[in-house]
N, C-alpha and C positions, 0 to 999 in steps of 0.2 A: 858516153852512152846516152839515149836518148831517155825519157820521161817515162812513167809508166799510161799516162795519157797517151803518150804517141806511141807506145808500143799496140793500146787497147784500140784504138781508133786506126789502125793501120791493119791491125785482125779483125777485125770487126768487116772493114774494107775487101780485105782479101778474101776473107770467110764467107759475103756476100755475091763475091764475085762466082765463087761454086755452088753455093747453096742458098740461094736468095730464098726469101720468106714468100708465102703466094699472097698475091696485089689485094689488098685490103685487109690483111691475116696482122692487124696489130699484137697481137699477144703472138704469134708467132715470130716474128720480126722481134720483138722484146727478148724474146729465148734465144735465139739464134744471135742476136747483137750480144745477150752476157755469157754463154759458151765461148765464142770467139773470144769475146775481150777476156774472157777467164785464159785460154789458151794463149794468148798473146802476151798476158800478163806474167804466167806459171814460170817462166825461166829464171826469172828473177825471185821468184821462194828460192833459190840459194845464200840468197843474203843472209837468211836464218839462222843456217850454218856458218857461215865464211866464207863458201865458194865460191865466191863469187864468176860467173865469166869461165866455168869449165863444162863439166859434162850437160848441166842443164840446157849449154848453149847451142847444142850441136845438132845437126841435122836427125841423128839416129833419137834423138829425146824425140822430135818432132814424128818423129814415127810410131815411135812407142807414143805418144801421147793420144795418134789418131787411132792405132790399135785399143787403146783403153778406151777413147768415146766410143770405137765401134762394139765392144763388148757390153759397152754401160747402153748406149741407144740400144741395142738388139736386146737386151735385157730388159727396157722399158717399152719394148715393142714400139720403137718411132718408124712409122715409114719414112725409109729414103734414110735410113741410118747409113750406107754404104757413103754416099752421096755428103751424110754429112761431116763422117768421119774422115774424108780426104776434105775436106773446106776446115774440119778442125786441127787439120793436121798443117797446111798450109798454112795457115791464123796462125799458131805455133811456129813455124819456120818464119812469119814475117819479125819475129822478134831476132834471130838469126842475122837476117839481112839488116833490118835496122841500126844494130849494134857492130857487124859487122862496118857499117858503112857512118858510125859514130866517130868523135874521138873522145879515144880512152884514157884516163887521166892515171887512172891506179896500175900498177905492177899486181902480176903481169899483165903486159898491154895485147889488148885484142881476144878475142874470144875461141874455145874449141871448137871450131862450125865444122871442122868433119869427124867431131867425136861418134861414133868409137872405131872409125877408121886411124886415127890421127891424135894425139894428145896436142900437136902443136895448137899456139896461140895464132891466129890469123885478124887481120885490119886491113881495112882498104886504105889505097893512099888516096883515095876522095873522101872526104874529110864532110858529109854532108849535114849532118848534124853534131851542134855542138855537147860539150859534154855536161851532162847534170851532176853538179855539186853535192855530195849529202854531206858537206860539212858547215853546218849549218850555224855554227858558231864565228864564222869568218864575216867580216861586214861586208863584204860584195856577194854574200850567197844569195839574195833574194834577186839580188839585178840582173847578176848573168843569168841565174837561172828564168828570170823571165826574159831576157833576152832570146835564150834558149826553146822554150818554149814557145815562141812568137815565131821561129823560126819553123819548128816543128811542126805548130798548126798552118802556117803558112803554108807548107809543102803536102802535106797529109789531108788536108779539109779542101783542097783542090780536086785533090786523088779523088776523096770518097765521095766527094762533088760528081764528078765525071761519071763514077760507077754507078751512083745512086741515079743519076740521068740516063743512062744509058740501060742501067734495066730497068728502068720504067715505058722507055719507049717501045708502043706496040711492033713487032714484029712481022 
């Protein structure tokens, strides 16, 4: 399963892609980069409990999750809360695909991605990210995991490369 760096920088990315901050709105851009990376993050507060890789993981969280930003933005009266309720809800779901498309080291393998249609465990068999270690007592944790990591931003800091270019260019 991938980092929680590459989870945030991936929601961050995709959360941008729907809901960009407007062109020189720095504190704007600041809020909307830690919303996302909080959403992209959020799957993984199951660890807390043990659960790891179940219902947190699943498409239906990712909805209920943009459902709750939509109630909390209209509640702090944000314009374009609709707007940014579907980009947190997406942010949210890129931790899905990412994990999805990890590999998974612990039982059971692979994540609830169509909870609460589905209790099954699902993995892709592309394998694009390697898996982050949390045992951190082993002598090889800090290497692969930077290995892992290196890999991560390699693929990810491209992505948000592109996006980042790409709505900057005037229209």
């Amino acid at each position: 399963m991938p980092s929680p760096l590459a989870h945030g920088l991936a929601a961050v990315t995709i959360g941008w892609m729907v809901d960009s901050p407007p062109r020189g709105d720095r504190a704007a851009a600041w809020k909307r980069a830690a919303l996302f990376a909080a959403a992209g993050v959020a799957p993984d507060l199951d660890l807390i409990v043990g659960a790891h890789s179940g219902p947190t993981h699943g498409l239906g969280a990712a909805v209920l999750a943009g459902v709750v930003a939509w109630l909390c933005l209209r509640g702090l009266g944000w314009r374009g809360g609709v707007t940014t309720a579907c980009a947190v809800t997406l942010a949210y779901a890129s931790h899905t695909l990412l994990d999805w498309l990890g590999t998974d080291s612990s039982p059971p393998i692979g994540i609830m991605a169509l909870w609460p249609f589905s209790r099954d465990y699902y993995e892709s068999r592309l394998h694009v990210f390697m898996a982050i270690s949390r045992r951190y007592w082993l002598p090889e944790f800090w290497a692969s995991n930077a290995r892992a990591l290196a890999g991560e931003l390699a693929i990810l800091l491209t992505l948000a490369a592109l996006v980042f270019f790409a709505r900057r260019r005037p229209t």
